[in-house]
N, C-alpha and C positions, 0 to 999 in steps of 0.2 A: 851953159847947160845945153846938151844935146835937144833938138826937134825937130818931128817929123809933122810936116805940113801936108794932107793930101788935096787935090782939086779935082774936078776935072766931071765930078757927078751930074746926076740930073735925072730929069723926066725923058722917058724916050719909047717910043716905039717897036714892037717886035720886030725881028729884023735888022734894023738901025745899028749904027755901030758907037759909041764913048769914048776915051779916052783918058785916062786917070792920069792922075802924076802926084809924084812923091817929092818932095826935097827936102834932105836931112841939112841942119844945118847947126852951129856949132863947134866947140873944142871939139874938133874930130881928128883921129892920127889915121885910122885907117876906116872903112867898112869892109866890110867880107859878103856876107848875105846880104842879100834884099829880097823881099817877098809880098804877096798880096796876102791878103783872108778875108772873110766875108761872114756875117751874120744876119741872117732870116731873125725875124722878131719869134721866138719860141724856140730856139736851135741853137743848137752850139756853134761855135765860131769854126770854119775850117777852112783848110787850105786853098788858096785857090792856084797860087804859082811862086816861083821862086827862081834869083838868079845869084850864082855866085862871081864874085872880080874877072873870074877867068872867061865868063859870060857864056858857061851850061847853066839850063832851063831846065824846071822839073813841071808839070803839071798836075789839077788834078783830070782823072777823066770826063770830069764833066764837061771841060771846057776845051780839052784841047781840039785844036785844028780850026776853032773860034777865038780864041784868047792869045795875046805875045806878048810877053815880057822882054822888054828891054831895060838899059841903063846908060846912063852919060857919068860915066866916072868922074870928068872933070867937073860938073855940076852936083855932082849926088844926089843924082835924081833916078829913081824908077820909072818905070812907066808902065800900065797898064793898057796896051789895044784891044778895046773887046767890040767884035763883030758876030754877025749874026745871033743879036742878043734876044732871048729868052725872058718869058715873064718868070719863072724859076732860078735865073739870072737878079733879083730884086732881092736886095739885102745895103747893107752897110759894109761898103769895103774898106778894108784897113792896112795901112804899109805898116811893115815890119822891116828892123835891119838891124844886124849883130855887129857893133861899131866898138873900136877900140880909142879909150881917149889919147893911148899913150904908146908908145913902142913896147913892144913886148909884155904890153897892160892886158887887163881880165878882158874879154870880151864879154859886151852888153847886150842884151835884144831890148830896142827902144821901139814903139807902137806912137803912131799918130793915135790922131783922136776919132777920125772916120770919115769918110763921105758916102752921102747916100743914093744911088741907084736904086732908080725904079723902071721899070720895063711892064708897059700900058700893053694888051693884047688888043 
């Protein structure tokens, strides 16, 4: 079975910079997308970033020119770089990724289970 493992959280300080990581692992034929998201306790979950195989990045505005997504294809890993982090930056980040088990199979969005970030003012 497909899972997504995230790390990389923690306690930190405005300013400071993190570093997440993702790695999908499993019966996997292909992945296509990868992404962040993020949920504040009282808030809906929303986007934070995304990269497709071809390795275009989409952001939301709150982060860009602070945040980069990468990925190591041969690994299947994402990566989340967040600097110049914000206490409005504190939430629960979570990888996403639209993974196909099989050639030419349904493509899936599988979700880790979260890590959590906090950013201390």
């Amino acid at each position: 079975q497909v899972q997504l493992v995230e790390s990389g959280g923690g306690l930190v300080q405005a300013g400071k910079s993190l570093r997440l990581s993702c790695v999908a692992s499993g019966n996997i034929f292909s992945i296509n997308a990868m992404g962040w998201y993020r949920q504040a306790p009282g808030t809906q979950r929303e986007l934070v970033a995304t990269i497709i195989s071809g390795g275009t990045t989409n952001y939301a505005d709150s982060v860009k020119g602070r945040f980069t997504i990468s990925r190591d294809n041969a690994k299947n890993t994402v990566y989340l770089e967040m600097n110049s982090l914000k206490p409005e930056d504190t939430a629960v980040y979570y990888c996403k990724a639209r993974i196909s088990l099989v050639r030419g199979g349904y493509e899936y969005a599988y979700w880790g289970q979260g890590t959590q970030v906090t950013v201390s003012s």
